[in-house]
C-alpha positions as CSV (number, residue, x, y, z in Angstrom):
1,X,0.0,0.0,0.0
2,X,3.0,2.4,0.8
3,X,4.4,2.0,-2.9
4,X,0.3,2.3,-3.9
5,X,0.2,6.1,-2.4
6,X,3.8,6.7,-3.7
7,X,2.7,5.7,-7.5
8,X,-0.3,7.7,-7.0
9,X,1.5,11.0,-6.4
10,X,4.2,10.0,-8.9
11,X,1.6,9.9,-11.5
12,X,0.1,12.9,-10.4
13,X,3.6,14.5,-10.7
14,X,4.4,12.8,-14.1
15,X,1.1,14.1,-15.7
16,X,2.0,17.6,-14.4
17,X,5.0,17.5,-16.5
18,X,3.3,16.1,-19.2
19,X,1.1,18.9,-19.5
20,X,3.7,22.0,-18.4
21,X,6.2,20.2,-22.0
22,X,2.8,20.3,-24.0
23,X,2.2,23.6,-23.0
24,X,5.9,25.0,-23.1
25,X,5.7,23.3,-27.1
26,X,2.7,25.7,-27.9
27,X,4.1,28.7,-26.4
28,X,7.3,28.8,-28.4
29,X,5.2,27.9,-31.8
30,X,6.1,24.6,-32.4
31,X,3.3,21.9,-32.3
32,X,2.2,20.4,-29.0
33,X,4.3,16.9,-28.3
34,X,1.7,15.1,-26.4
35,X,-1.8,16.5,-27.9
36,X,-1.0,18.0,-31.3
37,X,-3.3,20.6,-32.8
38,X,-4.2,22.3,-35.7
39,X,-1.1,25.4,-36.4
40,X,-2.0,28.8,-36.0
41,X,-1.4,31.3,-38.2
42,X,1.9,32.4,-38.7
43,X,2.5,36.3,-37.7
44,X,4.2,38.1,-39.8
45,X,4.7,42.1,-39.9
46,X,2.1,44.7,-40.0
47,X,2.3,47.7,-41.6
48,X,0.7,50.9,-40.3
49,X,-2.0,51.6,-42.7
50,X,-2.4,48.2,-44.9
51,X,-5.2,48.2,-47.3
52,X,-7.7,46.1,-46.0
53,X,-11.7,45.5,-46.5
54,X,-14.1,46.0,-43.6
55,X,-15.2,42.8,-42.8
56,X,-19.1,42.7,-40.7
57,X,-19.4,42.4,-37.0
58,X,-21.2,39.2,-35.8
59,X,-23.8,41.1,-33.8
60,X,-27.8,40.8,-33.9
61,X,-28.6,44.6,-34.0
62,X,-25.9,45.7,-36.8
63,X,-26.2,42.7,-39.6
64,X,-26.3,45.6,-41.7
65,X,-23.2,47.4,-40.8
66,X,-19.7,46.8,-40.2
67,X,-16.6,48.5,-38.5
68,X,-14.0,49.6,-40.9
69,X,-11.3,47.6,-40.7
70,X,-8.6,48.4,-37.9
71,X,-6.1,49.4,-40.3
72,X,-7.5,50.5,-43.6
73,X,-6.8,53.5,-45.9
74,X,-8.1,56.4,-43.8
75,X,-11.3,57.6,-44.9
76,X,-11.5,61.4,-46.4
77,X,-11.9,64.8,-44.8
78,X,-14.9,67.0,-44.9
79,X,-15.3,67.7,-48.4
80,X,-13.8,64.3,-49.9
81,X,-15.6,60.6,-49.9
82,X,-15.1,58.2,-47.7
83,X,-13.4,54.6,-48.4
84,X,-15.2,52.3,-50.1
85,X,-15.1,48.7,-47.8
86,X,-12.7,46.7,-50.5
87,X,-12.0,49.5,-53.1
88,X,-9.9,52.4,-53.4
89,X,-9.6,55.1,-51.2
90,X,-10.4,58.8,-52.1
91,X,-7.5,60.8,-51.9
92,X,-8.6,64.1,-49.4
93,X,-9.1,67.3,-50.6
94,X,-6.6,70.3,-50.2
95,X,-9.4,71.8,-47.7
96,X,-8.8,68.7,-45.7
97,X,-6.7,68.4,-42.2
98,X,-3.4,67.3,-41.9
99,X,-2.7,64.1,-40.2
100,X,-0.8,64.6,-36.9
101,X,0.4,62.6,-33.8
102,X,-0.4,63.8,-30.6
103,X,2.1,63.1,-27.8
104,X,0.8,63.5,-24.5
105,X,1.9,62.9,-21.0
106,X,0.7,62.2,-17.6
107,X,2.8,61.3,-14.1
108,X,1.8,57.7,-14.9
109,X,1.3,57.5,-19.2
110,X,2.5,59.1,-22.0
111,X,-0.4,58.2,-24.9
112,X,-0.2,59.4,-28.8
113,X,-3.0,60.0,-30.2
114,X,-3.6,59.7,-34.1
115,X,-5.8,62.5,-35.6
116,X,-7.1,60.3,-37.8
117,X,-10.3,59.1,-35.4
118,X,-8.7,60.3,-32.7
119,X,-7.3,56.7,-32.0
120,X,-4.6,55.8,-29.4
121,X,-2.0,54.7,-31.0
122,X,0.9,54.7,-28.6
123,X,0.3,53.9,-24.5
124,X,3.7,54.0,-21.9
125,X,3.2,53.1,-18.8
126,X,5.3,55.6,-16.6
127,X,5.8,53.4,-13.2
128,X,6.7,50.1,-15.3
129,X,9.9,49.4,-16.9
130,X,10.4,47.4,-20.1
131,X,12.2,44.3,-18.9
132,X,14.1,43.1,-21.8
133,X,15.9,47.4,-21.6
134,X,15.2,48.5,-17.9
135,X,16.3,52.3,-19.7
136,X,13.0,52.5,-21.5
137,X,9.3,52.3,-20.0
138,X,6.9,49.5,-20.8
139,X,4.7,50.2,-24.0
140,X,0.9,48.5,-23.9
141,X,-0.4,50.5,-27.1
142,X,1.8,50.4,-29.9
143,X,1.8,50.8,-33.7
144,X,4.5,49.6,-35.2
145,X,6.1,47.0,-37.8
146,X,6.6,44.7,-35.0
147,X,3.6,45.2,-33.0
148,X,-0.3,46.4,-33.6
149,X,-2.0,47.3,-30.1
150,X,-4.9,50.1,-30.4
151,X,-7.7,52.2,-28.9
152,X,-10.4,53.0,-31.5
153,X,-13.9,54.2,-31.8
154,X,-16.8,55.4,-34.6
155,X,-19.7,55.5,-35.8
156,X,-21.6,53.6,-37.9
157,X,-24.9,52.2,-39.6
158,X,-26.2,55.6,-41.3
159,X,-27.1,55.8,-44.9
160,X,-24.3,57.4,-45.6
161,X,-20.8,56.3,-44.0
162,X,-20.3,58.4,-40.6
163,X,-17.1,59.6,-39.1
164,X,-15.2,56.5,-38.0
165,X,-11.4,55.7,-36.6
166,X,-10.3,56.5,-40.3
167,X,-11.6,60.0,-40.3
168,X,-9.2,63.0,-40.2
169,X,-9.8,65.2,-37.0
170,X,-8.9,68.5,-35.5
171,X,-7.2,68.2,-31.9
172,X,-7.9,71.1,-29.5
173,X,-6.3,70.7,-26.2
174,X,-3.4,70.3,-23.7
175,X,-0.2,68.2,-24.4
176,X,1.2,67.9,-20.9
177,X,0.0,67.2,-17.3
178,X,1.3,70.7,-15.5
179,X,2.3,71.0,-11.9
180,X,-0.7,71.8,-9.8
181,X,-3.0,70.3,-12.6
182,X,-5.4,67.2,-12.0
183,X,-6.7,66.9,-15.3
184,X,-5.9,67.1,-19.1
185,X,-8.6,67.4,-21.5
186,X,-7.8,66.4,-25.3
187,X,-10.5,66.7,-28.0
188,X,-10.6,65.8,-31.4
189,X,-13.6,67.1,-34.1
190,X,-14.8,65.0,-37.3
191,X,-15.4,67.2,-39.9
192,X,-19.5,66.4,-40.9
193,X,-20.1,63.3,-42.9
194,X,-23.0,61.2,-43.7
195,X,-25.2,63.9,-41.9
196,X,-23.3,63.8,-38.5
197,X,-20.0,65.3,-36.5
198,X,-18.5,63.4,-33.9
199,X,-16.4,65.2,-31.4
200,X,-14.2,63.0,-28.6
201,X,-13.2,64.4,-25.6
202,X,-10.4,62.1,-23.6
203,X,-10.2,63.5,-19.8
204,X,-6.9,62.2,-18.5
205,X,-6.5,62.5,-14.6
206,X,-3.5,62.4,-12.3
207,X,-2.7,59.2,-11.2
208,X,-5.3,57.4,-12.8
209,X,-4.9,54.6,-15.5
210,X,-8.6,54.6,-17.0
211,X,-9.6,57.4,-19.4
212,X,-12.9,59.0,-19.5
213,X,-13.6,59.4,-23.2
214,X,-17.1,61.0,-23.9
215,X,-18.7,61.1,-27.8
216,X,-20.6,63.9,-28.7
217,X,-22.9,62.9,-31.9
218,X,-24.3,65.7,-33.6
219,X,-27.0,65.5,-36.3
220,X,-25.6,68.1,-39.1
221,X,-28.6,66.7,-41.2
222,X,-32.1,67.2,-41.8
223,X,-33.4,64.2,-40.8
224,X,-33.4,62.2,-37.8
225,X,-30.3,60.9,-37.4
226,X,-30.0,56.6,-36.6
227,X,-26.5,55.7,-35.7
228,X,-24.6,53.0,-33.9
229,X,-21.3,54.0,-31.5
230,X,-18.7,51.5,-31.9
231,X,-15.5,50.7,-29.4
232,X,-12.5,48.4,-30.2
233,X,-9.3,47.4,-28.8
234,X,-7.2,45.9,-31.8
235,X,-4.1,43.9,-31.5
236,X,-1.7,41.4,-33.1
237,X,-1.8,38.0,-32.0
238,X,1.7,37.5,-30.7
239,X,3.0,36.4,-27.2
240,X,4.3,39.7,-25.6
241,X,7.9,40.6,-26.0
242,X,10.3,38.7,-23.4
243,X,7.6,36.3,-22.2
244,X,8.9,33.1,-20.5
245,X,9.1,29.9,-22.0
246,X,8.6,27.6,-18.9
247,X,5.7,29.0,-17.6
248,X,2.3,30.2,-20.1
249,X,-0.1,33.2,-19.1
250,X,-2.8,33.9,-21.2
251,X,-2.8,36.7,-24.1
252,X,-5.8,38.2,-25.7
253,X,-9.6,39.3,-26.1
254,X,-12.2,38.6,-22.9
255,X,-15.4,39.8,-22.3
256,X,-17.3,40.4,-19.3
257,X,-21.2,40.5,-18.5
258,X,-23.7,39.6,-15.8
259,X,-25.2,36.7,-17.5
260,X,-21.8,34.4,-18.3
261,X,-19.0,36.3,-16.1
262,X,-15.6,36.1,-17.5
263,X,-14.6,35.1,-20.7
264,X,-11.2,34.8,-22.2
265,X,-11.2,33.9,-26.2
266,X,-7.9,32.0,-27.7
267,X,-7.5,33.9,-30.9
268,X,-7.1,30.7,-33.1
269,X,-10.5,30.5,-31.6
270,X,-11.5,33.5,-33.5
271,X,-10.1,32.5,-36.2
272,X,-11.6,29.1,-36.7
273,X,-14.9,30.7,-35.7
274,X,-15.7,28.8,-32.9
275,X,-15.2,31.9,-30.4
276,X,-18.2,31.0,-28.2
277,X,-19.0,34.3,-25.9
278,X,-21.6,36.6,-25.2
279,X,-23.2,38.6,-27.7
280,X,-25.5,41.1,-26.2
281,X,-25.5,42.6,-22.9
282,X,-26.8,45.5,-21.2
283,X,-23.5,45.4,-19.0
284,X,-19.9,44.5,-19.1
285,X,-17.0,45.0,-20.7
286,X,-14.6,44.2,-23.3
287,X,-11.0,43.4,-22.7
288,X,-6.8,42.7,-24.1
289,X,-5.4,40.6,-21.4
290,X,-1.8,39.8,-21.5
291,X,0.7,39.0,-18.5
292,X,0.7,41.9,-15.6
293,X,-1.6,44.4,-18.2
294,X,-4.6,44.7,-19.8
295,X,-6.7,47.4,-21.5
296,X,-10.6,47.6,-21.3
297,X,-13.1,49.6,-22.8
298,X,-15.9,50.4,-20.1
299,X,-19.6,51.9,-20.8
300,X,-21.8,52.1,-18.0
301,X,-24.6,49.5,-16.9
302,X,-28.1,49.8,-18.5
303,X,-26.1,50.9,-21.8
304,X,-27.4,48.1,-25.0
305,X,-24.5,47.3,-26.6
306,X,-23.5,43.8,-28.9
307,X,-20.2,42.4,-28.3
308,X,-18.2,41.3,-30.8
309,X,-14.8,39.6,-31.7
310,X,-13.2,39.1,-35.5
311,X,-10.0,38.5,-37.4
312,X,-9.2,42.3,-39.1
313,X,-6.1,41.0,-41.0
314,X,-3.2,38.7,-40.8
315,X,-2.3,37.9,-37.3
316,X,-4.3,40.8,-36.3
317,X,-7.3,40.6,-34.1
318,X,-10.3,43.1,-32.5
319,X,-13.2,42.6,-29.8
320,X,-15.2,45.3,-29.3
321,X,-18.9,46.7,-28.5
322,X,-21.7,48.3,-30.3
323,X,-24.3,50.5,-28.7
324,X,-27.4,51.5,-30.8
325,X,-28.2,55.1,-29.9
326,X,-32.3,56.6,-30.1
327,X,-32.8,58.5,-33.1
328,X,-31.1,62.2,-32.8
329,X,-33.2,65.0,-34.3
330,X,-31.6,67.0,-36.4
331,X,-29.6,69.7,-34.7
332,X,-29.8,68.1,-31.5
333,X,-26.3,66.3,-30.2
334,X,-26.4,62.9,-28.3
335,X,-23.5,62.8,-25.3
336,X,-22.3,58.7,-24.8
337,X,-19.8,58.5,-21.9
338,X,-17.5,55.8,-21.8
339,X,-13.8,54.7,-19.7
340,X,-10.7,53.3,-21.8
341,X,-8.6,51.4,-18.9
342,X,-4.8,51.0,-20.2
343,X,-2.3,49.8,-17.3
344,X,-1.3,47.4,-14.6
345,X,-3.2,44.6,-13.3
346,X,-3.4,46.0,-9.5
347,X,-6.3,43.9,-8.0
348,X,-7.5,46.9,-5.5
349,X,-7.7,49.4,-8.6
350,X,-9.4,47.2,-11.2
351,X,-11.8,46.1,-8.5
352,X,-12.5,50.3,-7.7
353,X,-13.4,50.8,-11.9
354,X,-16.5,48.4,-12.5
355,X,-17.4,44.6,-11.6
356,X,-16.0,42.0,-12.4
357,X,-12.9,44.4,-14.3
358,X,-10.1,42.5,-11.2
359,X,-11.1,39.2,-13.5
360,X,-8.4,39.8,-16.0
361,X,-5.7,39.4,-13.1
362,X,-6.0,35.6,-14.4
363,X,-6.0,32.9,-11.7
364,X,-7.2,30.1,-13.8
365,X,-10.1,27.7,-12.1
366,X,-8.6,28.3,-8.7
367,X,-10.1,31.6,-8.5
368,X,-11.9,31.1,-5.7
369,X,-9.0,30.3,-3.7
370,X,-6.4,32.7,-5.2
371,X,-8.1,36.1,-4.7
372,X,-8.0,35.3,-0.6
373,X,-4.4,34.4,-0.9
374,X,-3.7,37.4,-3.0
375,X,-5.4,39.4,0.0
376,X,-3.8,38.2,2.9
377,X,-0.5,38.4,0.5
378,X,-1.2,41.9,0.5
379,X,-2.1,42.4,4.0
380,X,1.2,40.8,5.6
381,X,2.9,43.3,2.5
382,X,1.4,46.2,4.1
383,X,3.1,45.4,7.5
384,X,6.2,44.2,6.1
385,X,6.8,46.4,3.0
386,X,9.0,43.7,1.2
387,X,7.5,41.7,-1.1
388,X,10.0,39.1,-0.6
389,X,9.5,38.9,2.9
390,X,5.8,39.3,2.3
391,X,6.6,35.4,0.7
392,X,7.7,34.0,3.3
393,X,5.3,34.7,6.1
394,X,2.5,33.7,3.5
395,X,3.8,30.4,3.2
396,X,4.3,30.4,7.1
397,X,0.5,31.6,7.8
398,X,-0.4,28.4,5.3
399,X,1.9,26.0,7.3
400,X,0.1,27.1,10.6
401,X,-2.9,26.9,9.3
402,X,-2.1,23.3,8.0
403,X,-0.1,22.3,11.0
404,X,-2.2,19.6,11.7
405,X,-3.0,18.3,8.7
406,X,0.7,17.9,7.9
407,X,1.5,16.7,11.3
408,X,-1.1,13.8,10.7
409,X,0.7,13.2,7.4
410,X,4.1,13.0,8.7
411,X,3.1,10.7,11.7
412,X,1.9,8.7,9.5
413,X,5.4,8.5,7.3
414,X,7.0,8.2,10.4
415,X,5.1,5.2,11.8
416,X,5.7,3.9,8.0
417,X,9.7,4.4,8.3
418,X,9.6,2.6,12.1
419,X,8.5,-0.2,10.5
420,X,9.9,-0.3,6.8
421,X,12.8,-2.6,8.1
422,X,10.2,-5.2,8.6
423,X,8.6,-4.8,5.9
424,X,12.1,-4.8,4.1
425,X,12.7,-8.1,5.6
426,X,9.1,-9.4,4.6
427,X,9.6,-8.5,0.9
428,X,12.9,-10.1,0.6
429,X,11.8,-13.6,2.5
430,X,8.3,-13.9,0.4
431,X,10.2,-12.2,-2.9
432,X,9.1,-15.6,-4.8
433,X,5.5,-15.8,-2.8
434,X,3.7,-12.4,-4.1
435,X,0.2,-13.0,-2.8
436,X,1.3,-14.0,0.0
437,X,3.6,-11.1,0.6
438,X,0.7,-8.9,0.2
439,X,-1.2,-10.5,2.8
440,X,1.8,-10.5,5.6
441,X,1.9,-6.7,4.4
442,X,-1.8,-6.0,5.5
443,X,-1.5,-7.7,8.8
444,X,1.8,-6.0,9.8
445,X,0.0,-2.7,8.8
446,X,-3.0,-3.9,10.9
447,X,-0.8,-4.9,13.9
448,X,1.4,-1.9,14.0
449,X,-1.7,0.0,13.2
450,X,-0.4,1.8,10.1
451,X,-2.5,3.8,7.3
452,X,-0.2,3.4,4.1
453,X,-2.2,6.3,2.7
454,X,-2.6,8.3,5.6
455,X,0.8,10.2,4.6
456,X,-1.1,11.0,1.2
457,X,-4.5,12.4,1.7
458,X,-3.3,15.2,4.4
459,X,-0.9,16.3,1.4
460,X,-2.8,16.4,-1.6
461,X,-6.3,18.6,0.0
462,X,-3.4,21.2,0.5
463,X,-2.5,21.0,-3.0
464,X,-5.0,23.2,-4.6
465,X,-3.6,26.1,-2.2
466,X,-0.4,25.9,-3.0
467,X,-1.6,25.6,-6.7
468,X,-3.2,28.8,-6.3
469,X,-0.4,30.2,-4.7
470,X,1.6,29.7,-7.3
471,X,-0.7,31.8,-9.4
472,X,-1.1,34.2,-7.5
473,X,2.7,35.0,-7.8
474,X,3.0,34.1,-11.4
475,X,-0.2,37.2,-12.5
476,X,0.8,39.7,-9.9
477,X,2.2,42.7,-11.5
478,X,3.7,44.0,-7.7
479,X,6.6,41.1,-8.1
480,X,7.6,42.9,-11.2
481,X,10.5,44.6,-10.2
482,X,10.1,44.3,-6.8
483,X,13.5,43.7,-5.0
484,X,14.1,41.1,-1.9
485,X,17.6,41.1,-0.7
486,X,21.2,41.6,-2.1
487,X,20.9,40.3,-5.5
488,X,17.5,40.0,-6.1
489,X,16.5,43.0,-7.3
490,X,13.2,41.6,-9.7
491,X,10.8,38.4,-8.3
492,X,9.2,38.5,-11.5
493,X,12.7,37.0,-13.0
494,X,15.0,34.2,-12.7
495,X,17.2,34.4,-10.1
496,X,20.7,36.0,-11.9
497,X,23.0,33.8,-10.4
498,X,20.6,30.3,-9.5
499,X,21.5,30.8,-5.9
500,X,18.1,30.3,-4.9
501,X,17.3,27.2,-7.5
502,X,20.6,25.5,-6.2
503,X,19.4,26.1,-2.7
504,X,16.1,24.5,-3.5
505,X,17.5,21.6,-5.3
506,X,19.0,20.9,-1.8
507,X,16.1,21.3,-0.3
508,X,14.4,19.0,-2.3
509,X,16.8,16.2,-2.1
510,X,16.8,16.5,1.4
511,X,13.2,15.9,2.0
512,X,13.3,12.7,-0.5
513,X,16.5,11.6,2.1
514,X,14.2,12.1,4.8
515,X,11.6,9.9,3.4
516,X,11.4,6.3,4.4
517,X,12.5,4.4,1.2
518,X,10.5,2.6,-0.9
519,X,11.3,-1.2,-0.8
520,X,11.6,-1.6,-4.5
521,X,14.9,-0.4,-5.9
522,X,14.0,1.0,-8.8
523,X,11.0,3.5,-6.7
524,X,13.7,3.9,-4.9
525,X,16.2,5.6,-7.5
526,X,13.0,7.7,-9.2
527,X,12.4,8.8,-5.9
528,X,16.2,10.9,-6.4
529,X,15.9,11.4,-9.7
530,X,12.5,13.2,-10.4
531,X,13.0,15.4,-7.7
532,X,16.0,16.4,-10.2
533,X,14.8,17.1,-12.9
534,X,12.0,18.8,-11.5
535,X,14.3,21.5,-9.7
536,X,15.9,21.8,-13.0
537,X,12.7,24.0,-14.4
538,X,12.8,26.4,-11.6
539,X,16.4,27.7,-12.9
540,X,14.3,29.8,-15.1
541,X,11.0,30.3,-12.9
542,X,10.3,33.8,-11.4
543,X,12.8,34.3,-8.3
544,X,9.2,34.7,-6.5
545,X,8.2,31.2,-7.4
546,X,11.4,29.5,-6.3
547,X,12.0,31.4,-3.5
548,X,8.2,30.4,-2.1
549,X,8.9,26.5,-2.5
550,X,12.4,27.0,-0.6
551,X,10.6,28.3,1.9
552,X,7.7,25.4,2.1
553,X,10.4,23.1,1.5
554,X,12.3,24.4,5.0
555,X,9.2,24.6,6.3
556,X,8.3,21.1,5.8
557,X,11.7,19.8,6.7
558,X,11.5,21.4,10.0
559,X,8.1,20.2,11.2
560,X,8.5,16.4,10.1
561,X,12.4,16.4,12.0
562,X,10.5,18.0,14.7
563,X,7.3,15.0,14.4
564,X,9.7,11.9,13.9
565,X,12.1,13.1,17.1
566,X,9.0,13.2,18.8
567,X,7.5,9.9,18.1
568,X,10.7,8.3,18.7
569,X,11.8,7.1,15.0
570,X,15.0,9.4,14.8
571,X,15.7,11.0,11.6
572,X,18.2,9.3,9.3
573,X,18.9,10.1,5.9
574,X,17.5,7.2,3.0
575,X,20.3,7.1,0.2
576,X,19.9,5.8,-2.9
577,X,22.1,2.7,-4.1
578,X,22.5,3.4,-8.0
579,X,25.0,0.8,-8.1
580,X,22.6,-2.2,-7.7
């Protein structure tokens, strides 16, 4: 029965790896080595401003209409035509306005701004450094021949073609957050077309990482004006520069309503068309998600708006919303307020900007577990002020708390390594007599009033916490950057020099020595070498990761020395004999 619960968390442990080599496979774009799928599409380099046709938005209420494509030819100015979906742009007229980028800054962004629709184009994030060149800050939005990442809204679904993200604008406005200042206003005009002008007005505030963006529609025409206000985020479908090999986080499109919660959409999803989400809500929001950031475009409850998610291009991808507006009467201007999120994924401040918004700080299905940890994570942090530290007592509150449930576990493997010499010499006198082995086993277990598996069951209920502690450290954007002691200056990396993966290693093999030994010899030599190569992986985990799992392995050493000197079984180290 002992080598029964060992085999069952061996297989446990096997599978594990299986799954973290498949999943390592599809992260570097090769196909998965244990359950192959079909290959996504290859990216490849987007220009700016390729020529693309629109292609329609899946949505109930606008069958009929469609959001220009994220990156065609601009559409024309006030006196020119706009694009045709699939056919040649109309050059602008002389009378038109010039297209300009508009650099702006905040103490926590600097955004650019395209004139054409008044799209972002370009988001830093101030606070956060980019961690393959620590001189530069973190870009989210970008435009690029390497990268696509963009903020855009329209209109659309009038008779004639409305001002959308392709049509040249006038900016009015600030450029730069001034001392004494709490707010920078930025507003961009549509010349009138189809009948309507649609004036944006970004409010940027100090210290704040979500935009208010309000949309003024006014009916130029003569006739009531019915019209559909559409928001996008747009981006390529690549992992995000410097992303990890050993370890996958989820990146792209999620949406969020009432009625189905969270929903995170693979993009080969959306491009095989089986993206299965959502499509009309009266609340919610629409999301990028990538490791540590996220972007989010947020209209207020009671709002009607269709969700939607297509392919734009090559290796480029949008999700967005539509709201149908009431008819506006000519001369009369409708006001539609909405938030554009861009930055970190702090629990506390997505949590403070709608429901449901902390969600893309990605747990995985241990949710429910994870956010507690993250809070009492947080708690000890604010005491403390050390995120490294902060670590350690977490996993010290989690051994307390399980103090007993590992104490019955080590009894147990303690009462198990009293009387392995017995069994030892059991096995080897009945090696030729197997059934009758097994039976001598079960009545020494019944005299010396041993559970083989109570060692086992103890251990694996705690495994879901420390699954989910693991997570939590793996999608919290605080260990980026965050220094412990002399040379770890980032959590969120590999440890520089592998003093703390070498230290584990140790660790590690020290436990297995404390073991009792498995009476078969070759359990017995898997029992060294898994634990090997499984220490190997954390040379290039997070120095957070390892430097939790040193600490439970200490942890764990010190309470079953301290339970076996107790019960009387001292504690002697279990070498393995390769040699036989």
């Amino acid at each position: 029965m002992n080598d029964i619960r060992r085999t069952i968390l061996w297989v446990i442990f096997g599978f594990s790896m299986v799954l973290l080599w498949d999943q390592w496979q599809v992260h570097n774009g090769r196909a998965a080595t244990f359950f192959p799928s079909p290959p996504k599409a290859e990216a490849v380099a987007t220009t700016s401003t390729p020529e693309t046709p629109s292609a329609p938005v899946a949505s109930a209420s606008s069958s009929s209409s469609s959001v220009p494509s994220a990156t065609s030819t601009p559409a024309a100015g006030a006196t020119g035509a706009a694009a045709v979906p699939g056919g040649s742009p109309v050059a602008p007229t002389p009378s038109a306005p010039a297209r300009e980028r508009i650099e702006v800054t905040t103490d926590v962004l600097k955004l650019s701004f395209d004139t054409e629709g008044g799209a972002l184009v370009r988001g830093e994030l101030l606070k956060h450094v980019d961690m393959n060149d620590k001189t530069r800050d973190f870009v989210l939005f970008d435009e690029s021949r390497d990268r696509v990442y963009l903020a855009q809204t329209g209109l659309i679904g009038g008779a004639s073609p409305l001002p959308t993200h392709k049509t040249l604008m006038t900016f009015t406005g600030d450029r730069a957050l001034k001392d004494g200042q709490d707010e920078l206003v930025l507003r961009f005009e549509s010349p009138e077309q189809g009948g309507a002008k649609l004036v944006k007005t970004y409010t940027l505030r100090r210290g704040a990482y979500d935009i208010a963006v309000r949309h003024d529609i006014v009916n130029t025409g003569s006739a009531p004006l019915a019209a559909q206000l559409y928001l996008q985020l747009v981006r390529d479908g690549n992992k995000p520069p410097g992303e990890s090999s050993f370890y996958s986080t989820f990146t792209g499109p999620a949406v969020y309503t009432a009625e189905k919660k969270f929903q995170k959409i693979e993009f080969s999803d959306i491009e095989k068309g089986k993206a299965d989400f959502v499509k009309s809500s009266s609340d919610g929001y629409v999301a990028m998600v990538q490791h540590y950031f996220a972007s989010a475009w947020l209209l207020a409850d009671g709002i009607k708006r269709d969700l939607f998610m297509r392919k734009v291009d090559t290796n480029l991808y949008s999700v967005g919303m539509i709201a149908p507006l009431e008819p506006i009467a000519p001369g009369a201007t409708k006001t539609v307020e909405a938030r554009l999120f861009a930055g970190p994924q702090e629990e506390k401040l997505l949590e403070s900007l709608t429901p449901g918004l902390e969600l893309v700080k990605d747990y995985g299905w241990l949710t429910i577990l994870a956010k507690p940890l993250y809070w009492l994570l947080d708690k000890l942090h604010g005491f403390i002020g050390n995120w490294g530290w902060s670590i350690v007592a977490l996993v010290l509150v989690l051994k307390i708390l399980f103090y007993w449930l590992n104490a019955k576990a080590y009894a147990s493997m303690a009462k198990m390594k009293a009387i392995n010499p017995k069994i030892m010499e059991m096995r080897e006198r009945l090696k030729d007599k197997p059934q009758q082995m097994q039976q001598e086993m079960m009545r020494i277990y019944r005299e010396e009033k041993v559970n083989p598996m109570g060692g086992c069951f103890p251990i694996m209920i705690q495994i879901p916490v420390f699954i989910a502690l693991y997570w939590v450290l793996l999608a919290s954007v605080e260990m980026r950057n965050a220094p412990w002691i002399l040379w770890i200056k980032d959590l969120s990396t590999p440890d520089p020099f592998f003093i703390l993966p070498v230290f584990m290693t140790l660790t590690t093999l020290l436990q297995t020595a404390l073991n009792p030994a498995p009476p078969d010899p070759m359990q017995a030599k898997l029992m060294w070498l898994m634990p090997l190569v499984f220490s190997v992986m954390f040379f290039f985990f997070p120095a957070g990761l390892v430097l939790y799992w040193i600490t439970n392995n200490v942890l764990s050493i010190a309470q079953q020395w301290i339970i076996n000197t107790r019960m009387g079984v001292p504690p002697q180290f279990n070498l393995p004999k390769f040699s036989s």
